[in-house]
C-alpha positions in Angstrom: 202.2 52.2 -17.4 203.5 50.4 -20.7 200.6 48.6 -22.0 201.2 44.9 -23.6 202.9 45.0 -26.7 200.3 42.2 -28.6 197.4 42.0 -26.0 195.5 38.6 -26.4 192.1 37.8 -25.0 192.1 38.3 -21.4 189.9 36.5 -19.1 189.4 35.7 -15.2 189.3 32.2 -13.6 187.5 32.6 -9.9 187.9 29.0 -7.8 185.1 30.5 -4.8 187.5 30.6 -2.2 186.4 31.1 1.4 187.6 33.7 3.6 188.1 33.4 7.3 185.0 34.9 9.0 182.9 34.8 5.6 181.0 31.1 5.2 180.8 29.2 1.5 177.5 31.1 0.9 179.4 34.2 0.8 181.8 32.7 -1.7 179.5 32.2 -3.9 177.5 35.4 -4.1 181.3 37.2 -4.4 181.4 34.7 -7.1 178.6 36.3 -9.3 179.6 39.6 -8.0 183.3 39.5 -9.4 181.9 38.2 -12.4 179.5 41.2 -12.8 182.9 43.3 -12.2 185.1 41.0 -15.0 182.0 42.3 -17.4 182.2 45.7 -16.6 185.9 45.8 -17.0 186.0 44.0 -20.4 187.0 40.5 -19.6 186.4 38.0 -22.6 185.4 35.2 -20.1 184.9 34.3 -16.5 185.1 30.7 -15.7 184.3 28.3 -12.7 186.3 25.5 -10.6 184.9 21.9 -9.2 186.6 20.9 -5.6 185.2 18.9 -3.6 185.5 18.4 0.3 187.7 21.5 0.6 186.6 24.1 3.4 188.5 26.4 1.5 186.9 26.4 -1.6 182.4 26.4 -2.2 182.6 25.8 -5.7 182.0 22.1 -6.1 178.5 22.2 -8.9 180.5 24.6 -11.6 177.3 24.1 -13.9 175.2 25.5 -11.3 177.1 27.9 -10.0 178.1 29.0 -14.3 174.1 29.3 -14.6 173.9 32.1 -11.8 176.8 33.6 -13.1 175.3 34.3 -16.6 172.1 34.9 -15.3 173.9 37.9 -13.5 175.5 39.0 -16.6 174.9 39.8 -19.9 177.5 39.6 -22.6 180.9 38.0 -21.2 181.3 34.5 -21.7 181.0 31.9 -18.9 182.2 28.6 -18.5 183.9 26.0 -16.4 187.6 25.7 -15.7 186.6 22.8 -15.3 184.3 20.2 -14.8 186.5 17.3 -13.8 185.1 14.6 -16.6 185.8 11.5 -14.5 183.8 13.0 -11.8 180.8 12.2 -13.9 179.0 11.0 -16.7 179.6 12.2 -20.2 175.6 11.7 -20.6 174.7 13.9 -17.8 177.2 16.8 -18.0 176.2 17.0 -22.2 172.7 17.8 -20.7 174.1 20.2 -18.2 175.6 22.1 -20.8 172.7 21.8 -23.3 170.5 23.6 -20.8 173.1 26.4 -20.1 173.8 26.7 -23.3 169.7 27.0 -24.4 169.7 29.2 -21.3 172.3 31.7 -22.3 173.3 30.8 -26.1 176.3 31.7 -27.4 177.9 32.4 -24.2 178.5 29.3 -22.5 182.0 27.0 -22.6 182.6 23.9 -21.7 185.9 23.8 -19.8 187.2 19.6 -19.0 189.7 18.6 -17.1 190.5 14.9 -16.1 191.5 15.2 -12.0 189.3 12.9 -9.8 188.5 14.0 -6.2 191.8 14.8 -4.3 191.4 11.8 -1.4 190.1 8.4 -1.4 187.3 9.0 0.5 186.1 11.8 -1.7 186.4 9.3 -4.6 184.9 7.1 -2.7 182.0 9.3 -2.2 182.0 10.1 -5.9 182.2 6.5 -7.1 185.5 6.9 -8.5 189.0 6.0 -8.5 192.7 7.2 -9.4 192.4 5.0 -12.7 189.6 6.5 -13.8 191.3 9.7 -14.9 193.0 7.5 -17.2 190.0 6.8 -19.1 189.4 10.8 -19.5 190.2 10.5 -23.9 187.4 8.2 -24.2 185.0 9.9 -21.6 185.9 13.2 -23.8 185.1 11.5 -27.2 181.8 10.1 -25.7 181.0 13.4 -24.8 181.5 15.3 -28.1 179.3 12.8 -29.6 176.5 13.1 -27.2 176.6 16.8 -28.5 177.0 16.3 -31.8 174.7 13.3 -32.9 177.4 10.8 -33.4 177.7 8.4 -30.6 176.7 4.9 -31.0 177.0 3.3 -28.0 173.3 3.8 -26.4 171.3 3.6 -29.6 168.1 5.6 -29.6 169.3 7.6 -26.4 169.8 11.6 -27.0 171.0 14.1 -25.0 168.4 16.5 -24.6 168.4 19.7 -25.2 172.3 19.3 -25.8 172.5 17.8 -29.5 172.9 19.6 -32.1 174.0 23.0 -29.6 177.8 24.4 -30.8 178.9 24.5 -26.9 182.8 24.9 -27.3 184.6 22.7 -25.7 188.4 23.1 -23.6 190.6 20.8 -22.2 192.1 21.8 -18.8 195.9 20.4 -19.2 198.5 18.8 -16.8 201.1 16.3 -18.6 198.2 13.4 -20.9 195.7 15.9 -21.0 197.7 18.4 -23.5 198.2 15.1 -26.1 194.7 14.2 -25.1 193.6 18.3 -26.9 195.8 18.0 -30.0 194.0 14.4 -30.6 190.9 15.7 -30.1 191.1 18.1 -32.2 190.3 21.0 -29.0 192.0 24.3 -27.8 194.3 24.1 -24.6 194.0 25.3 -21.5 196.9 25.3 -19.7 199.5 26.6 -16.6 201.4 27.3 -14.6 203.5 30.2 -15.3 206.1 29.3 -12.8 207.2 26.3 -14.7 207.9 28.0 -18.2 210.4 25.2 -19.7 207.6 22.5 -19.0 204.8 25.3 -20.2 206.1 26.3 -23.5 207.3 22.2 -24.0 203.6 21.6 -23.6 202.4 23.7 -25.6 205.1 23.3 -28.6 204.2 19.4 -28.2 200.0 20.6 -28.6 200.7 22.7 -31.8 202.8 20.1 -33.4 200.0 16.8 -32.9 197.3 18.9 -33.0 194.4 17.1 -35.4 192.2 19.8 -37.0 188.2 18.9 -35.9 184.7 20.6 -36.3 185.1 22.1 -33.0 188.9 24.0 -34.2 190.8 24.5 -37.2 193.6 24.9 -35.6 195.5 24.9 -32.3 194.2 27.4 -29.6 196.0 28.3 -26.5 194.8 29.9 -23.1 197.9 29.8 -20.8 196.7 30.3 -17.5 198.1 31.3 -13.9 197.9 33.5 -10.7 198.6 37.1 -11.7 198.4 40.1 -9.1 198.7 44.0 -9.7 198.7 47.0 -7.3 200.7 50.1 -7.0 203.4 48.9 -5.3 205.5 45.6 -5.5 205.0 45.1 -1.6 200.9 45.4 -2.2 201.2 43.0 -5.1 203.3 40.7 -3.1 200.7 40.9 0.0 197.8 39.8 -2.2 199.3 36.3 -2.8 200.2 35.9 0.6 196.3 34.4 1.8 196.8 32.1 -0.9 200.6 31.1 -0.3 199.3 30.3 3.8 196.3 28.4 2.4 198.9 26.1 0.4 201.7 26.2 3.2 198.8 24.9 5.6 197.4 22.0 3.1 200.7 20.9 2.5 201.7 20.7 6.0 198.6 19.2 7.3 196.3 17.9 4.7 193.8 20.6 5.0 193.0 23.3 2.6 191.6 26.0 4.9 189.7 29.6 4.0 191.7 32.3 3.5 193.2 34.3 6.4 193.6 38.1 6.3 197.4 39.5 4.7 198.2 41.0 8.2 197.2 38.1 10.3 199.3 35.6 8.4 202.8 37.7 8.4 202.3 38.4 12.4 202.7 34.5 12.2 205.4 32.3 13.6 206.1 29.7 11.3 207.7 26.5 11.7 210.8 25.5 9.3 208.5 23.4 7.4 205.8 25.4 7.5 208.0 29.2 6.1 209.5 26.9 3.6 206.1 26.0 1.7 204.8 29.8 2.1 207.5 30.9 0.3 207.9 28.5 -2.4 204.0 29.9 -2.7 205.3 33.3 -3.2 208.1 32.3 -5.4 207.6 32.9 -9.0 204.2 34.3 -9.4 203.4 37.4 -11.9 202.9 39.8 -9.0 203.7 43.7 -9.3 202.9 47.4 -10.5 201.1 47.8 -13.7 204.7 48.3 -15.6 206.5 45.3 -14.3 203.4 43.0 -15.0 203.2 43.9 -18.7 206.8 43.6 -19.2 206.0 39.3 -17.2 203.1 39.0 -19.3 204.9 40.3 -22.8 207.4 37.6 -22.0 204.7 34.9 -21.7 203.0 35.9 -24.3 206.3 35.8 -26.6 207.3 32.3 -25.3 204.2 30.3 -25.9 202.0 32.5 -28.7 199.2 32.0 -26.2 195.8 33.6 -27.7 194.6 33.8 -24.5 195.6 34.8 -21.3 193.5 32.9 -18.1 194.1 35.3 -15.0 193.1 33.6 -11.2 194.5 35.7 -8.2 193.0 34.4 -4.7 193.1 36.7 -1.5 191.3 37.8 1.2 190.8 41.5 0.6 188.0 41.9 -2.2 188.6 45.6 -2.5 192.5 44.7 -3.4 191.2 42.0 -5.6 189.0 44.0 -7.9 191.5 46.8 -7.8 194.4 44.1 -9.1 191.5 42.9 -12.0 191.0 47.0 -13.3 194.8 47.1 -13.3 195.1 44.0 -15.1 192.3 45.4 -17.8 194.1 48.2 -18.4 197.5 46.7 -19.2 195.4 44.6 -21.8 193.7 47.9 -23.2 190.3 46.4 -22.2 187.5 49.3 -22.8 
């Protein structure tokens, strides 16, 4: 096993997904229990998603469910990848994150990202729109200052316990949102590995208009994406397949549903429509042995200069899962 050449920070983004035959309870404990194992192993942080209205996925509170996370760990970082900022009010998620942060200081991250909910009638439900996403700049400014003193717009009004806290904040990037980082002054989070000409345009565009801030000097880069590792290419290959059904399925009938078992899903007959989504699911994802992934992840690391590499891998066998993640540390050299 050829370990990588210029390891960055590695860390481990877990979106809660359900399993067929497991309910969203269950998801959530494995949750705190993955991130116990991320600790163990040497991961630098283990982040949180919000989704909302999706059987397949119980993590719709990140804050919450980041609070039993650290509580169930001691010394990685934890955070939120993200909290979707136009799902809410800049007031309310500062004091969130103030009471994390006085919970577990030093350890908490605030990880933003500007998607509303995914249909009308969850937006509806959330008292939101498309258009507001297009206010996410100003929502994110309003924000900083309700953590650092400086906003003026509700005189007298503090966020409590959250002013004055250093709780560092990320923005989750698609297209606007990696402008939207390099105004602002913020490190970038950012994906998918399976578009690298858009991914390394991104992030060449971040480093060149980024504004150094009191929250970053300078420009800092977590590239994220679905990596998988096992001793053989076939087993890598088989622990993206849950996922690729989940997607082929959503995209096919407008439901995201738990994840189905490996085996179940390739005894399958798939319609034309349905085969063709699965494997565009498959196609171009870091999967494979321990040698073939740090030769992928070399060539990532060598394209954009990422500092920080954001690993999510979603399947339905937990054992193969944890087993992919101690791979995974030791190609980065984690002790």
């Amino acid at each position: 096993m050829s370990p990588l050449v210029a390891p960055p920070r590695l860390s481990f983004l877990d979106r809660s997904r359900t399993r067929k035959g497991h309910d969203a309870p269950q998801a959530l404990r494995d949750t705190v229990r993955l991130a116990r194992t991320a600790e163990e192993l040497g991961y630098h942080r283990f982040w949180v998603s919000e989704h909302h209205s999706v059987p397949g996925v119980a993590g719709s509170a990140p804050t919450v469910l980041a609070a039993a996370v650290a509580a169930a760990t001691s010394t990685i970082r934890v955070g939120t990848g993200g909290v979707m900022l136009p799902n809410h009010q800049p007031f309310v998620v500062a004091e969130q994150f103030g009471v994390l942060a006085s919970l577990f200081p030093g350890r908490i991250d605030m990880g933003l990202g500007r998607s509303v909910g995914f249909t009308d009638g969850v937006r509806r439900a959330l008292g939101r729109d498309k258009r507001d996403a297009d206010a996410f700049a100003g929502q994110l400014a309003e924000l900083l200052g309700w953590l650092d003193g400086s906003q003026q717009a509700h005189p007298q009004v503090h966020a409590r316990p959250a002013e004055g806290l250093h709780i560092p904040p990320y923005v989750l990037a698609t297209g606007k949102g990696a402008a939207i980082a390099a105004a602002a002054g913020l490190p970038l989070v950012i994906g998918d590995l399976r578009d690298r000409e858009r991914l390394t345009g991104a992030v060449e565009d971040y480093r060149h208009a980024f504004v150094p801030s009191a929250w970053a000097e300078r420009p800092y880069v977590i590239v994220a994406g679905t990596v998988a590792v096992a001793g053989t290419p076939e087993a890598a290959r088989r622990l993206l397949v849950p996922e690729a059904w989940s997607m082929a399925y959503a995209r096919t009938y407008g439901t995201f549903p738990p994840l189905s078992p490996a085996e179940e899903i390739e005894g399958l007959t798939m319609t034309a429509r349905e085969r063709g989504h699965f494997e565009d699911g498959l196609r171009g994802q870091l999967a494979g042995t321990e040698d073939t992934v740090a030769a992928a992840l070399d060539r990532v690391v060598e394209e954009t200069g990422a500092d920080e590499l954001l690993v999510t891998t979603s399947t339905y066998d937990r054992a193969a899962l944890v087993d992919s993640m101690t791979r995974l540390a030791r190609i980065a050299g984690l002790g």
